[in-house]
C-alpha positions in Angstrom: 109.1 73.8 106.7 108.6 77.2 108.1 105.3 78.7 108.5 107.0 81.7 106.6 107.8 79.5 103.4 104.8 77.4 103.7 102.9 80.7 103.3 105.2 82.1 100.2 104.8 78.8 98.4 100.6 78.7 98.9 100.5 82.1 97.5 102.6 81.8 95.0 100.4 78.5 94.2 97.3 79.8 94.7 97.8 83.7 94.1 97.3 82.9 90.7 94.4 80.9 90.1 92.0 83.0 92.6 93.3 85.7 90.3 92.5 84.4 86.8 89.0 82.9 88.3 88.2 86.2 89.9 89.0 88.1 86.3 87.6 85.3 84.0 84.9 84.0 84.8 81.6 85.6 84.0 79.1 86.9 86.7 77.1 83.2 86.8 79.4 81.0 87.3 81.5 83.5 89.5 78.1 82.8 92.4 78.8 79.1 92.1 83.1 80.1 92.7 82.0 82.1 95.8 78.9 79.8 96.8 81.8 77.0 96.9 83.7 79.4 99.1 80.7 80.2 101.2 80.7 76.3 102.3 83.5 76.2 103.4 83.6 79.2 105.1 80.5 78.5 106.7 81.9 74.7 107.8 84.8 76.3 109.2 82.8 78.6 111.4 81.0 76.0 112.7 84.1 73.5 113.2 85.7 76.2 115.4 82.3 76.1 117.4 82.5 73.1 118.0 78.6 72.1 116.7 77.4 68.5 115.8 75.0 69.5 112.9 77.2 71.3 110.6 76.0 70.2 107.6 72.4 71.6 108.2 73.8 75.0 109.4 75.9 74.5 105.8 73.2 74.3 103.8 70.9 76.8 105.6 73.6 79.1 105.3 73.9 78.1 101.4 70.1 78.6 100.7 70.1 81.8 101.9 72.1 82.9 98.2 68.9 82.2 96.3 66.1 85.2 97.7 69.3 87.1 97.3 69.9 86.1 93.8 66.5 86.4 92.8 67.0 89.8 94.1 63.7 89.0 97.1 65.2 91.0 99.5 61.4 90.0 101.5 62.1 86.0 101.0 65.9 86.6 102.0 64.4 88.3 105.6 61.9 85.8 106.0 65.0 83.0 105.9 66.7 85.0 108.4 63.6 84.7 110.3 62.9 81.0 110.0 66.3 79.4 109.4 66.7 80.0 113.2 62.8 78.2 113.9 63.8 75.5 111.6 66.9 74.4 113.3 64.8 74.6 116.4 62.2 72.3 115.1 65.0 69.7 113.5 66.8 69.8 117.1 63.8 69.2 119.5 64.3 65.7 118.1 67.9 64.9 118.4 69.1 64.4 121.9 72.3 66.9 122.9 75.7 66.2 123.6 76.7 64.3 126.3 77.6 66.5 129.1 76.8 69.3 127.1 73.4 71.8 128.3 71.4 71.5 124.9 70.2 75.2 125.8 74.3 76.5 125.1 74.2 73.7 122.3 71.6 75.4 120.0 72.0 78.9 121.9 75.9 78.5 120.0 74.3 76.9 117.0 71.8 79.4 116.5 74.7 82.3 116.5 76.6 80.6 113.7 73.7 80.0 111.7 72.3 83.7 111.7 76.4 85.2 111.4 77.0 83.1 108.5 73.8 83.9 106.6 74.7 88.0 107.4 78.1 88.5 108.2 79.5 85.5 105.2 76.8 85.5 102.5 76.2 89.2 102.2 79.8 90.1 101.8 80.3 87.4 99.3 77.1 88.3 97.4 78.0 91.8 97.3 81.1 90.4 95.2 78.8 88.9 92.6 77.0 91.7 92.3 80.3 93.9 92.0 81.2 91.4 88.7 77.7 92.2 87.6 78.5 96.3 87.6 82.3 95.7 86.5 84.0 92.2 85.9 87.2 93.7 86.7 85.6 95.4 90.4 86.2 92.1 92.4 89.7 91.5 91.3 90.1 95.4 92.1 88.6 95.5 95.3 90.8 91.8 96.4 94.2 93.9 94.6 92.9 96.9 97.1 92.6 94.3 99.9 96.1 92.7 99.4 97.9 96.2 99.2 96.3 97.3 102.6 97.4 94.2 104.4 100.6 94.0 103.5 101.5 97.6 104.3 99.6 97.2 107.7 101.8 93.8 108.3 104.8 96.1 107.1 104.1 99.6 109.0 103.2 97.4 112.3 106.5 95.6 112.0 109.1 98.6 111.7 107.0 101.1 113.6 104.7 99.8 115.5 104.5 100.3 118.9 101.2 101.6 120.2 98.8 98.5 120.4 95.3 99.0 118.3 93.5 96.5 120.2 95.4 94.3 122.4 93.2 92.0 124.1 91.4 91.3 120.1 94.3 91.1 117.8 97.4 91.6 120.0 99.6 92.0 116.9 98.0 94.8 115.4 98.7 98.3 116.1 97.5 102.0 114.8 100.6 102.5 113.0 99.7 99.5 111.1 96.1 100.5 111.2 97.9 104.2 108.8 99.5 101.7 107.1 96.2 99.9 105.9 94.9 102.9 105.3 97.4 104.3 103.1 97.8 101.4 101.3 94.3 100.8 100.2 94.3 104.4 99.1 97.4 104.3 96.9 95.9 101.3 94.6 92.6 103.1 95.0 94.1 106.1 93.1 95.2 103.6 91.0 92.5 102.7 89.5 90.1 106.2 90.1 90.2 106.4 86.5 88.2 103.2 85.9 85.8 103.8 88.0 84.9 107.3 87.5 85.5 108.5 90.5 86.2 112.1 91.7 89.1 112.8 93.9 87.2 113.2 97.2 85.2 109.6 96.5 88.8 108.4 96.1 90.0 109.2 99.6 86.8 108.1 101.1 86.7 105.1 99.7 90.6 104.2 100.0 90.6 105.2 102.9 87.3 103.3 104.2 88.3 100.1 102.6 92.1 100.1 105.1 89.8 100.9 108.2 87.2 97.9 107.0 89.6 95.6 106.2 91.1 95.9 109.3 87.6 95.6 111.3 86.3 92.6 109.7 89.8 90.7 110.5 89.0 91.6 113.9 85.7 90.4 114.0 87.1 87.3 112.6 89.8 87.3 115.6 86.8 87.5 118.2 85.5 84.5 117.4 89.1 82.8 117.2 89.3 84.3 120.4 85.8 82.9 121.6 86.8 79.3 120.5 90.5 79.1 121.7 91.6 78.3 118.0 94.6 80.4 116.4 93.2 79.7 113.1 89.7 79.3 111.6 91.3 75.5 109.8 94.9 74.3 108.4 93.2 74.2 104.8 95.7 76.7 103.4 99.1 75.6 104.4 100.7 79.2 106.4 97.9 80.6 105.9 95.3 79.3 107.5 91.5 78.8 106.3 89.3 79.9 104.3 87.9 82.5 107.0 91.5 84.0 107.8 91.8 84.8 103.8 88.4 86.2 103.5 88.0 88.5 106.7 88.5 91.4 105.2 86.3 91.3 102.3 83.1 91.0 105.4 82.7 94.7 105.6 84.4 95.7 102.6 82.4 94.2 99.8 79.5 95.5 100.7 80.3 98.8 101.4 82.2 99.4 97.4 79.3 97.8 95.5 76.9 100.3 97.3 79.0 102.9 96.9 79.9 102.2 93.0 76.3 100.9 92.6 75.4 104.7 93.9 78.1 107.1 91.7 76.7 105.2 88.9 73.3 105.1 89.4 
C-alpha cells in the first residue's frame, strides 16, 4: 500500500475520533486525553535519541503536568530545576552503555528530559487551558492548524520554487510558508465572530498561527535531523508518530490561549 493511501485511510480513521474527543470531552478528562498524548510523545522523543532509561525521562516528563495544573507556576520551575539533578542522582548508579561515553549519554538524556518538559508539556497544557476558556478553542485552533498545512503542502507543490530552509526541512519553501499563512487566516476569519475578536487581532493571530505552525514542524525536523530518523515512530500508518502530528501545536497553543486569555481578560 502506498504511503499516500495509507495516510488517507489513517485520517479518515482517526480524523474523526481526535475530533469528537477534542469537542466532547470536558476540560478534566481532556488533561488525561493529552497527558496520554504527552507519553507518547515524550517516548518517541527519547526512542529517536536513542536513550536507555526512557521510562524515567517519561514519567519526569509526565509529573511535570501537576505544579502546572495546580496552577504553581514556582513548583513547576523548581521541577525544571531538579528533574535534571534527579536523573543525575538515579544515573551515577547505573553503569553506561557499552562503548558509549556516559558524559554524551546523560549530556543527550538530560536535553530530552528538559525539551519535553518545555517544548511538549507546555504546548499541550496550554490546550487544556484553551478548553477551560472555550470548549470549542482546541478543536478551533487544530481546524486552524489543518487548514494551514494543507494549503502550505498545496502552495509548495504548484509553486514552490524558492527553498525556505533547505538544509532543515528540504521540502518546504516560502511560497508554501504564504500558503500557511493565508490558510490559517481564512479559517481564522472564520471563526472571528466566536471569539470576539476585532479585525486587526484577526490578521495577527491568523497570520501568527501559519508562521508558528510552520516553526514548530521545523524544530521537530531538527531533531529528526539530529537522529538520522525520517520520522519521530511508524505509530500512525503514513503519517508517522505522534511528534510529526503534533509539531505544530508546540508554538502555537501557547501563543492563542495567551492571546484569547488576554482580549478577554
Amino acid at each position: 500500500m502506498g504511503d499516500l493511501k495509507k495516510r488517507v485511510l489513517s485520517g479518515l480513521a482517526l480524523g474523526p475520533l481526535v475530533l469528537i474527543l477534542f469537542v466532547f470531552l470536558p476540560p478534566k478528562p481532556f488533561l488525561l486525553f493529552l497527558g496520554a498524548v504527552l507519553t507518547l510523545a515524550a517516548y518517541e522523543l527519547a526512542s529517536m535519541a536513542r536513550l536507555r532509561n526512557l521510562l524515567l525521562i517519561v514519567v519526569l516528563t509526565i509529573v511535570t503536568l501537576i505544579p502546572l495544573y495546580a496552577d504553581r507556576p514556582g513548583a513547576y520551575a523548581l521541577c525544571l530545576l531538579f528533574s535534571p539533578a534527579f536523573y543525575l542522582l538515579f544515573r551515577l548508579f547505573v553503569p553506561a552503555s557499552h562503548g558509549v561515553s556516559i558524559n554524551k549519554e546523560i549530556g543527550a538524556s538530560l536535553v530530552v528530559l528538559v525539551t519535553s518538559q518545555v517544548f511538549l508539556a507546555l504546548p499541550l497544557f496550554a490546550l487544556y487551558l484553551l478548553k477551560e476558556l472555550d470548549r470549542y478553542l482546541p478543536l478551533m485552533l487544530l481546524l486552524t492548524i489543518w487548514a494551514s498545512d494543507t494549503a502550505a503542502y498545496a502552495v509548495g507543490k504548484s509553486m514552490g520554487t524558492h527553498k525556505l530552509a533547505p538544509h532543515i526541512s528540504p521540502g518546504k519553501t516560502i511560497e508554501g510558508l504564504f500558503g500557511a499563512a493565508g490558510g490559517s487566516l481564512v479559517v481564522t476569519f472564520l471563526f472571528a465572530p466566536h471569539l470576539g475578536l476585532t479585525i486587526p487581532s484577526t490578521v495577527v493571530m491568523g497570520l501568527a498561527i501559519g508562521i508558528l505552525g510552520q516553526l514548530g514542524d521545523m524544530l521537530e525536523s531538527i531533531a529528526k535531523r539530529v537522529w538520522e530518523v525520517k520520522d519521530s515512530s511508524s505509530l500512525i500508518p503514513g503519517h508517522g508518530g505522534i511528534l510529526d502530528r503534533i509539531d505544530s501545536i508546540l508554538l502555537t497553543a501557547p501563543f492563542v490561549y495567551y492571546c484569547l486569555s488576554g482580549f478577554r481578560s
